[in-house]
C-alpha positions as CSV (number, residue, x, y, z in Angstrom):
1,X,30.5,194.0,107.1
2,X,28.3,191.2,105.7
3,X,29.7,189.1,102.8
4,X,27.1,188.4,99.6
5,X,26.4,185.1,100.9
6,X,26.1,186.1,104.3
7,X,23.1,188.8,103.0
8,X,21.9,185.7,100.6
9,X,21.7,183.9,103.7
10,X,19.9,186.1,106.2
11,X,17.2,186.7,103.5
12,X,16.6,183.3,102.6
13,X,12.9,182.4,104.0
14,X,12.7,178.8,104.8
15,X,9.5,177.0,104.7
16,X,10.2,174.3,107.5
17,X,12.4,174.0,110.5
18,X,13.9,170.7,108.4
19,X,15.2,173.6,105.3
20,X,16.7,176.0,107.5
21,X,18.7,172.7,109.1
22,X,20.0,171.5,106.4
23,X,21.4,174.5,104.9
24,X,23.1,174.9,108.5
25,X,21.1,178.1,109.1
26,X,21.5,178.6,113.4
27,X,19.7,181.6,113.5
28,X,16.9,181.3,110.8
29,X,16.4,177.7,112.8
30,X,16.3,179.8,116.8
31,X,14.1,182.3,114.8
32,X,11.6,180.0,113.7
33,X,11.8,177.9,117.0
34,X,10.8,181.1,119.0
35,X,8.2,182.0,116.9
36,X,6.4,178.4,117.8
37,X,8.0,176.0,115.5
38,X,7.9,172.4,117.6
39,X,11.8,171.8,118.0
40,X,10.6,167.6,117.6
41,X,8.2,168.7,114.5
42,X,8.2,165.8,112.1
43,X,8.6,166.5,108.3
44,X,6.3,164.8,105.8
45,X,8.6,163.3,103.4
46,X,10.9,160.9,105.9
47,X,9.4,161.4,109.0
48,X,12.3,163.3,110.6
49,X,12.8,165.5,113.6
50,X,15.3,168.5,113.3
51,X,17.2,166.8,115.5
52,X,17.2,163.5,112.7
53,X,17.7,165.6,110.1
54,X,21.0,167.5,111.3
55,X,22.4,164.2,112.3
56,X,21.8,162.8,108.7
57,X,22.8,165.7,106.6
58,X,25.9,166.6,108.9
59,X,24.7,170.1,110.0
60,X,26.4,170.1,113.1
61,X,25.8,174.0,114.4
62,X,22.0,173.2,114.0
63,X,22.6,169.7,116.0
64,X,24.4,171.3,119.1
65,X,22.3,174.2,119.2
66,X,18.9,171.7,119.5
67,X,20.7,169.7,121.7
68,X,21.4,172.7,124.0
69,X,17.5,173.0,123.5
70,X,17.0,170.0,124.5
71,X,16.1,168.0,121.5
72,X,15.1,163.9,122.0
73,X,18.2,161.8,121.6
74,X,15.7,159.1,121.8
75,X,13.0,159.7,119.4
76,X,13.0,157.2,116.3
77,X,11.6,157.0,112.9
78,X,9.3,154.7,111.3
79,X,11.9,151.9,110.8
80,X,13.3,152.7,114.5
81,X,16.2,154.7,113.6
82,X,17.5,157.4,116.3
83,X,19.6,160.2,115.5
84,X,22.6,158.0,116.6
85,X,21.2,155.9,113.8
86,X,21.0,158.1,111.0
87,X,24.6,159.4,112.2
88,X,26.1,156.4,111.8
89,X,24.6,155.4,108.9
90,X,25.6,158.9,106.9
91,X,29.3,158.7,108.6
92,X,28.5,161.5,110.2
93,X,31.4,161.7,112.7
94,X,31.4,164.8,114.3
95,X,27.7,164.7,115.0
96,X,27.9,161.1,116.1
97,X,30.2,162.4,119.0
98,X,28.0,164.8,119.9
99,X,25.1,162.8,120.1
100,X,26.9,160.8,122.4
101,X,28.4,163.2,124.8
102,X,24.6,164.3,124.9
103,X,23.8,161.2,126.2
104,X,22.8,159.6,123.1
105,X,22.3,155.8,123.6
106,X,24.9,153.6,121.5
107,X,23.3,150.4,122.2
108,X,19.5,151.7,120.5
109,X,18.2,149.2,118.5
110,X,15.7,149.8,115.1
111,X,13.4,147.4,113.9
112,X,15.7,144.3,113.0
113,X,17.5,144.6,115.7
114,X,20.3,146.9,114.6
115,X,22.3,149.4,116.5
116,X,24.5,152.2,115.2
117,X,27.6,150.0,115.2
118,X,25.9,147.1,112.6
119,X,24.6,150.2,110.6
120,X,28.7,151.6,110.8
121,X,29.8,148.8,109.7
122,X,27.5,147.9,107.1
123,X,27.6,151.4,105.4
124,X,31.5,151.2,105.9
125,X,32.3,154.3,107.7
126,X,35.1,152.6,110.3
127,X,35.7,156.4,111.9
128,X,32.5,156.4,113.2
129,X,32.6,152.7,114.3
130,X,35.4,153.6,116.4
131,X,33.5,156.2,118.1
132,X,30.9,153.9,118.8
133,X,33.3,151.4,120.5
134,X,35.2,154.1,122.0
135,X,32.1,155.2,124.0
136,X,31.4,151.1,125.0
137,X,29.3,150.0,122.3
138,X,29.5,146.1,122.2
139,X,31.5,144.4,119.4
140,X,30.0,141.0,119.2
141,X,26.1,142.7,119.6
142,X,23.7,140.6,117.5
143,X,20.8,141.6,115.9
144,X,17.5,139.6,115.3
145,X,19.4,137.4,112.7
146,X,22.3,136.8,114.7
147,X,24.3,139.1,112.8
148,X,26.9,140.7,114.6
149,X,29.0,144.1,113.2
150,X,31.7,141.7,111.9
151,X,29.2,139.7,109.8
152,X,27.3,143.2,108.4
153,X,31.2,143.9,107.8
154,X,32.0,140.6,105.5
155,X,28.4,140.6,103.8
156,X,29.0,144.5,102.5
157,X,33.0,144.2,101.9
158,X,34.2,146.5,104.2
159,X,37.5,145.8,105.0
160,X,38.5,148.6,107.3
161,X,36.1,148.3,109.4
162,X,36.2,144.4,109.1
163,X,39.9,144.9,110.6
164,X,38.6,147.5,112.9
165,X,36.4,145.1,114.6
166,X,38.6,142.1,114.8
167,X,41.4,144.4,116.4
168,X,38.5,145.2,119.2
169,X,38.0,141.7,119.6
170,X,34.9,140.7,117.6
171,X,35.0,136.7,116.9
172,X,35.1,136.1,113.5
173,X,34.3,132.5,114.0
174,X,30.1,133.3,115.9
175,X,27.5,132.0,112.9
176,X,24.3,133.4,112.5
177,X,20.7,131.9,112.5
178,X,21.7,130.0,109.6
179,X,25.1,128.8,110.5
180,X,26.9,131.4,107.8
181,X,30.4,132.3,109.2
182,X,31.2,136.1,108.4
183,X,33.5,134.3,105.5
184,X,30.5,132.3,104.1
185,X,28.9,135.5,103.4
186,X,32.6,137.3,102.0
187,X,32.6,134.2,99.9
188,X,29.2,134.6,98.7
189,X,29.2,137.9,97.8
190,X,32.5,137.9,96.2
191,X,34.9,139.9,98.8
192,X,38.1,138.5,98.2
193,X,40.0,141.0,100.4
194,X,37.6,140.3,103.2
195,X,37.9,136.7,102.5
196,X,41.4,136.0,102.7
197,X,41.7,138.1,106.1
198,X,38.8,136.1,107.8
199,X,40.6,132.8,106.5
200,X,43.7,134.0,108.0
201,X,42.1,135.4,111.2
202,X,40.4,131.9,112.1
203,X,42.2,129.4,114.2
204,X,41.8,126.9,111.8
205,X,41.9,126.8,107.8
206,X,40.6,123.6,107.2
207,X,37.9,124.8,109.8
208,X,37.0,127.7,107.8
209,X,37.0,126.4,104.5
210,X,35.3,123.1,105.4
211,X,32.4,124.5,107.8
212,X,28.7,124.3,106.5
213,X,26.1,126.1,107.4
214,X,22.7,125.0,107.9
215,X,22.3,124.2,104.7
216,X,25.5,122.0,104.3
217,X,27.0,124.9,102.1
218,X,30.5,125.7,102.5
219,X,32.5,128.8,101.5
220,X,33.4,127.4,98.4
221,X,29.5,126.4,97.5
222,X,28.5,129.5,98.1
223,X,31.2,131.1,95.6
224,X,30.3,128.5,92.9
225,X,26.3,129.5,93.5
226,X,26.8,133.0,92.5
227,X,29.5,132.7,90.3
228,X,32.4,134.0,92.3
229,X,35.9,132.9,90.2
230,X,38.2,134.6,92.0
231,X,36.7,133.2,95.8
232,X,37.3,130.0,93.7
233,X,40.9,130.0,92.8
234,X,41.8,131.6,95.7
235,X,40.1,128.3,97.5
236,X,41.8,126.2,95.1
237,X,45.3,127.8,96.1
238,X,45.3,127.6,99.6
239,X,43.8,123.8,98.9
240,X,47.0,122.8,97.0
241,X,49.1,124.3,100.0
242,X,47.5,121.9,102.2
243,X,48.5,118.2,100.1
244,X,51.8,118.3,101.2
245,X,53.4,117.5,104.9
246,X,54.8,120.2,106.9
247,X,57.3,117.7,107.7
248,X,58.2,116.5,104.1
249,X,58.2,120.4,103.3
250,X,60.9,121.0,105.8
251,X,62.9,118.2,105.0
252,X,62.8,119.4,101.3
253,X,63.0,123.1,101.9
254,X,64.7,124.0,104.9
255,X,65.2,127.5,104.0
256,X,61.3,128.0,103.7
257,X,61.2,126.4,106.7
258,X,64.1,128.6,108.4
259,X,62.5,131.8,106.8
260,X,58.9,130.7,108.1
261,X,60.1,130.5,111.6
262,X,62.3,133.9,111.2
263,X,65.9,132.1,111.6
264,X,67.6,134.8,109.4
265,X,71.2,132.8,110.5
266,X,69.8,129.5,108.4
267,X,68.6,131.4,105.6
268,X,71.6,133.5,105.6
269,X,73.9,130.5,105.9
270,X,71.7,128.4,103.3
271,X,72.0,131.5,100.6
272,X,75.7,132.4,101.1
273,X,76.9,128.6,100.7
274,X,74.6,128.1,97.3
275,X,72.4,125.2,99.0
276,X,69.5,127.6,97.4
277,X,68.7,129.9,95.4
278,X,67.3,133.1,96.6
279,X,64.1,133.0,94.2
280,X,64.0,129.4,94.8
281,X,60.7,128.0,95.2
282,X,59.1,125.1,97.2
283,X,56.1,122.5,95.8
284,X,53.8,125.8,96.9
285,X,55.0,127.9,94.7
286,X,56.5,130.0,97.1
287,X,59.9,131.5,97.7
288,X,61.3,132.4,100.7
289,X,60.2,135.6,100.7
290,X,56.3,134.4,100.8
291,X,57.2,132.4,103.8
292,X,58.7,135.4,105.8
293,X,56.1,137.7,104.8
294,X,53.8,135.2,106.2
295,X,54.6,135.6,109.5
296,X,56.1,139.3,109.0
297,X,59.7,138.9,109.7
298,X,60.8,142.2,109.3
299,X,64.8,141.0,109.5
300,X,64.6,138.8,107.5
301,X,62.5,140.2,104.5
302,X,65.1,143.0,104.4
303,X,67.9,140.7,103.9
304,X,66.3,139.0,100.9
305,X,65.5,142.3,99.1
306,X,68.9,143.4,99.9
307,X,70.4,140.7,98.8
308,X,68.1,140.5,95.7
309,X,65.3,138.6,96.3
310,X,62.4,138.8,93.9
311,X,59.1,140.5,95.2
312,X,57.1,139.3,92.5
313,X,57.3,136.2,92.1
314,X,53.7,134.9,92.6
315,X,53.1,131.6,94.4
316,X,50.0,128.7,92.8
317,X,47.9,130.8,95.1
318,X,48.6,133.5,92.7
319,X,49.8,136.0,95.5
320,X,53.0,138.1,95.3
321,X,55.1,137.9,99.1
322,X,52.9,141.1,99.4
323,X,49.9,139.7,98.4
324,X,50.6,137.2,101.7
325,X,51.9,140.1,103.8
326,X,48.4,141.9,103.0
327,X,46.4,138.8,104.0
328,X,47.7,138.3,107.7
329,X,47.7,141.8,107.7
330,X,51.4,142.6,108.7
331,X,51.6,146.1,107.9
332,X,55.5,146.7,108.2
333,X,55.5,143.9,105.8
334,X,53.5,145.0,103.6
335,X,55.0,148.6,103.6
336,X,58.7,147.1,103.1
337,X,57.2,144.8,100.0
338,X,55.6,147.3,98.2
339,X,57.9,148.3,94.9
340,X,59.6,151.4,94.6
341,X,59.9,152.8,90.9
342,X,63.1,153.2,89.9
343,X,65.2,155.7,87.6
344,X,64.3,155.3,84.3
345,X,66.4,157.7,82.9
346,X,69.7,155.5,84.0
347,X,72.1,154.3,81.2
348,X,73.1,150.7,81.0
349,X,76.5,151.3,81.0
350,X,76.5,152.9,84.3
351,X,77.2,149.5,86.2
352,X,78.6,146.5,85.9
353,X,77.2,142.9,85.2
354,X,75.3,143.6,82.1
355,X,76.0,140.1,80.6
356,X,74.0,137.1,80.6
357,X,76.9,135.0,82.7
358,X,75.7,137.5,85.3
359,X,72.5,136.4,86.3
360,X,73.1,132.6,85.2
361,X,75.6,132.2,88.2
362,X,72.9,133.2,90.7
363,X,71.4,129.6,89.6
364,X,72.5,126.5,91.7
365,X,72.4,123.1,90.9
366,X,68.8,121.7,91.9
367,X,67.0,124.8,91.8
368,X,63.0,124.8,90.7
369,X,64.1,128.1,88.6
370,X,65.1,127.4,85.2
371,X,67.7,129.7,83.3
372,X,64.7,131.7,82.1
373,X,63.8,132.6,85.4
374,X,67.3,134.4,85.7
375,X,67.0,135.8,82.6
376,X,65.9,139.4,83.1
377,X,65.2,141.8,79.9
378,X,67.2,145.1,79.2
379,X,65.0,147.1,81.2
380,X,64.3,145.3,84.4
381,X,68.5,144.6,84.2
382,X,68.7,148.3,84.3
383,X,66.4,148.5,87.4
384,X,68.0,145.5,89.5
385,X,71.0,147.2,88.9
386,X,69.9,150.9,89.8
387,X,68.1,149.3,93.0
388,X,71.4,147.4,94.1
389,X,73.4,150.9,92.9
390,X,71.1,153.2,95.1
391,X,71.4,150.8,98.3
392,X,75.0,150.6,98.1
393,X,75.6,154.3,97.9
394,X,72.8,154.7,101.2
395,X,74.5,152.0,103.3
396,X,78.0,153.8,102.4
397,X,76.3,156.8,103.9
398,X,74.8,155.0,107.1
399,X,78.3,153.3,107.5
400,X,80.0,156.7,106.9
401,X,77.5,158.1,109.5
402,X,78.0,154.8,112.1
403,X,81.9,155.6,111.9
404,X,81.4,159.1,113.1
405,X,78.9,158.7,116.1
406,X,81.8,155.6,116.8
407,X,84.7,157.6,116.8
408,X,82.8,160.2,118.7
409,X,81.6,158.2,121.5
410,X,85.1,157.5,121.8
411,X,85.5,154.4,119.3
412,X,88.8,153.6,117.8
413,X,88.2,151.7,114.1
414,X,90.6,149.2,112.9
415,X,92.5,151.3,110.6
416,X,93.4,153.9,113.1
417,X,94.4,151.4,115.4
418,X,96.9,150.2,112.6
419,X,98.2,153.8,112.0
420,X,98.5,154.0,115.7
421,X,100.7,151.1,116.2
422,X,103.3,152.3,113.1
423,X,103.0,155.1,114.8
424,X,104.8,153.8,117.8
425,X,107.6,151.9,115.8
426,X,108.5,154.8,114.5
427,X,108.8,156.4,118.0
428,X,110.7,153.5,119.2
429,X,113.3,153.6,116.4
430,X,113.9,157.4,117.6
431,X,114.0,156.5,121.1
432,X,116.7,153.9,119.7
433,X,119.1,156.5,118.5
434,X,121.2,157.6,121.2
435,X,122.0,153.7,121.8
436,X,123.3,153.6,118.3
437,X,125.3,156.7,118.3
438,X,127.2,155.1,121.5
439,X,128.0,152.3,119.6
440,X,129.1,153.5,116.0
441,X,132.6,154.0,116.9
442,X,132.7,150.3,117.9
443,X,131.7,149.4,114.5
444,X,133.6,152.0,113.0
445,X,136.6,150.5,114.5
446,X,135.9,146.8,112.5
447,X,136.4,147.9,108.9
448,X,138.4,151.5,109.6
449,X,138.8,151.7,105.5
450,X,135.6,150.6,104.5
451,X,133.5,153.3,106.7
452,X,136.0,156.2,105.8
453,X,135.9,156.0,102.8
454,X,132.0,155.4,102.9
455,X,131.6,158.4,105.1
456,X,133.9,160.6,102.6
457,X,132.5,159.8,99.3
458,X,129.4,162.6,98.7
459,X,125.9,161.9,97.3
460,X,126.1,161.6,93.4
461,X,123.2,164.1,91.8
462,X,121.6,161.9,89.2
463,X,117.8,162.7,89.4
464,X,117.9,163.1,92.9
465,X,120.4,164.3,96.1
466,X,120.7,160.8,97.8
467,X,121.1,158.5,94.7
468,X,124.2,158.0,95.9
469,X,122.8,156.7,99.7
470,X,121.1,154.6,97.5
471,X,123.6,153.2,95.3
472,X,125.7,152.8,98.6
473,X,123.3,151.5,100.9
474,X,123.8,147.8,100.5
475,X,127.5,147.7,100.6
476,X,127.2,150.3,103.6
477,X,125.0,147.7,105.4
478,X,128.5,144.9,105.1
479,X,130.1,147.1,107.3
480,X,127.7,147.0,109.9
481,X,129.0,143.7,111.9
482,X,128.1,144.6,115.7
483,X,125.1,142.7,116.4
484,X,123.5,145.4,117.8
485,X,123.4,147.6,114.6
486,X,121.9,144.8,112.7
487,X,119.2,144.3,115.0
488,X,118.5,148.2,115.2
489,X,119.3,149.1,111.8
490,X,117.7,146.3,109.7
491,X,114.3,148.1,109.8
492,X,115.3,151.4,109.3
493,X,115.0,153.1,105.9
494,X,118.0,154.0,104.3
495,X,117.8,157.8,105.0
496,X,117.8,156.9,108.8
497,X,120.4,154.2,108.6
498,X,123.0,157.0,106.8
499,X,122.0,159.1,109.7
500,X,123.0,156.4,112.3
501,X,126.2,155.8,110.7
């Protein structure tokens, strides 16, 4: 049985192939094809075949059924755009794979000189890019401008599929017909994400910054043309970074420099003895968190957090550590950065170190952090503390969980090793006791009184049955002159040593 729409649908009477394709009608579009519709008929409007006009409006049914028909892959409009064209410009994924297995060709060009991988990127559909350089499409193609992908990428903003390219191994450094890097045009059009990856992507920052186009404009000139503030004090950052010496910077800093290179051992050792401070920052800005996320070291980010380093902190670039971790596009970094929101609902009386004297110890001598720097208000207190709470209790549970797989691959821990080893004393005292029985009439025999009338006198019941063993036990012990019973009975307790005697 037909559904509403379904009997809507079949009654609809469509006035052009081009109608009953883009409302994804197969059979009204086979109907009017048999009865003598052209199956490369042209519309009036944009000068599209069916074939054009299910690639740009996504009807994919209609698109494989024309193909099957055998529709022109090849046929272009007015400003030379194939189907391929028009797919990729629409993000039209699933028919841009199509077209392709059909033997679509990627490398078509329009009338500047495009092909369906500059339109991709320009219109910022990075799924469909990747199809076209999945099927072989070139990644550093130029068109009649010498604009390749990347640079149709950086003029429009599109940062996936700016990354996207550069992963594939387009060169971020080629210039166009004017001598404009991909990051003059970022820088001109205001991009800053784009921006900062191309700086970081390029061999060289003084390169990229300083290079001039054909005009003698740099990135910087460009940004100041069209009135881009936030190119320009990112510029001016990464400018002040550069006055300084890396050598004077590690003399100065060496746990920058220790975090920089990933040495967690130097930055541990540096942080545990007080030489820094954990938040402390170089003549950068930037603490030592900035200088691991800017290589991405994973180990030794953790430990900072963990140990209660501050993610927020922003450097004279203005960027946070994840800010940095963003720009050379470490993506575990940037994951391990990014804040968690803590529980806001947690009392202040919950933990400990609520004081002032708490966080002004964290301070050494020389630091760049003043004391009101350490000083954190009542609610970011509570949420240090409820962060340090919650990762105590999860490494108690991972160390509870290490003990167990330990002990069950056969491990021993410390502590059972200890109870093993009183364990055996205790065994060897037993094993002891038939030695001593052998030789208590020996001792017996060297105070005869004393021991008999030790041996007759009862417990006395005053709280307990052998207060009277302990009343007795230090006078019992005179008696005990053999040299043998003092060796064997000075560790024994003194319910053992009565039994001995």
């Amino acid at each position: 049985m037909m559904t509403t729409a379904e009997v809507v649908k079949k009654k609809e009477n469509y006035t052009s192939v081009h109608e009953a394709v883009k409302a994804g009608d197969v059979d009204q579009l086979a109907s009017m094809i048999k009865s003598g519709a052209s199956i490369n008929e042209v519309d009036v409007v944009h000068k599209f075949t069916p074939l054009q006009c299910a690639a740009h409006s996504g009807s994919l049914e209609c698109l494989r059924w024309l193909l099957w028909q055998g529709g022109d892959t090849t046929r272009a409009t007015g400003r030379g755009w194939t189907a391929a064209h028009l797919a990729a410009i629409r993000g039209q994924h699933a028919c841009l794979q199509a077209l392709l297995r059909s033997g679509a060709e990627a490398a078509a060009r329009d009338e500047r000189g495009c092909t369906a991988a500059h339109l991709a990127a320009a219109h910022g559909h990075p799924r469909t890019l990747r199809s076209l350089l999945r099927s072989g499409a070139d990644v550093n193609v130029s068109d009649r401008n010498d604009w390749k992908p990347v640079h149709y990428a950086a003029f429009h903003g599109r940062l996936g599929c700016l990354q996207l390219l550069v992963r594939w191994g387009a060169c971020v450094d080629d210039v166009d017909n004017n001598g404009n890097l991909p990051a003059h045009l970022a820088a001109a059009e205001g991009h800053l994400h784009c921006f900062k990856f191309l700086v970081g992507k390029m061999a060289s920052l003084t390169h990229t910054l300083k290079a001039r186009n054909d005009h003698g404009e740099t990135p910087r000139d460009l940004a100041e043309r069209f009135y881009k503030d936030r190119i320009l004090q990112y510029i001016d950052g990464v400018e002040k970074e550069k006055e300084h010496p890396e050598t004077q910077e590690v003399l100065a800093f060496p746990a920058h420099d220790a975090a920089f290179k990933g040495d967690l051992v130097v930055v541990r050792r540096l942080v545990r003895s007080g030489v820094v401070n954990i938040n402390e920052r170089d003549n950068k800005g930037s603490t030592l968190l900035h200088k691991a996320a800017e290589r991405g070291h994973i180990h030794c980010l953790q430990w900072l957090l963990e140990t209660g380093a501050d993610c927020d902190i922003t450097n004279d670039a203005g960027e946070t550590p994840e800010d940095v971790a963003k720009r050379f596009r470490h993506l575990a970094a940037v994951e391990l950065l990014t804040p968690r929101t803590a529980n806001d609902n947690s009392s202040d009386e919950e933990l400990d170190a609520n004081n002032m004297k708490f966080f002004e110890t964290h301070g050494v001598e020389g630091s760049t952090d003043s004391k009101e720097d350490l000083t954190l208000d009542k609610a970011e207190k509570r949420n240090a503390r409820m962060r340090a709470y919650h990762k105590i209790k999860e490494l108690q549970r991972l160390l509870e969980i290490a003990y167990s797989n330990y002990r069950q691959l056969g491990g021993v821990t410390e502590e059972e090793k200890k109870m093993k080893k009183e364990e055996r004393k205790v065994e060897k005292k037993l094993r002891q006791w038939p030695s001593l029985a052998k030789t208590k009439p020996a001792a017996a025999s060297l105070q005869p009184r004393r021991s008999e009338t030790m041996l007759r006198n009862k417990p006395q019941r005053r709280g307990s049955r052998l207060w009277g063993y302990k009343n007795n036990i230090t006078d019992n012990a005179k008696c005990l002159h053999t040299p043998a019973l003092r060796v064997s009975c000075g560790s024994l307790p003194f319910t053992e040593l009565f039994l001995v005697l």
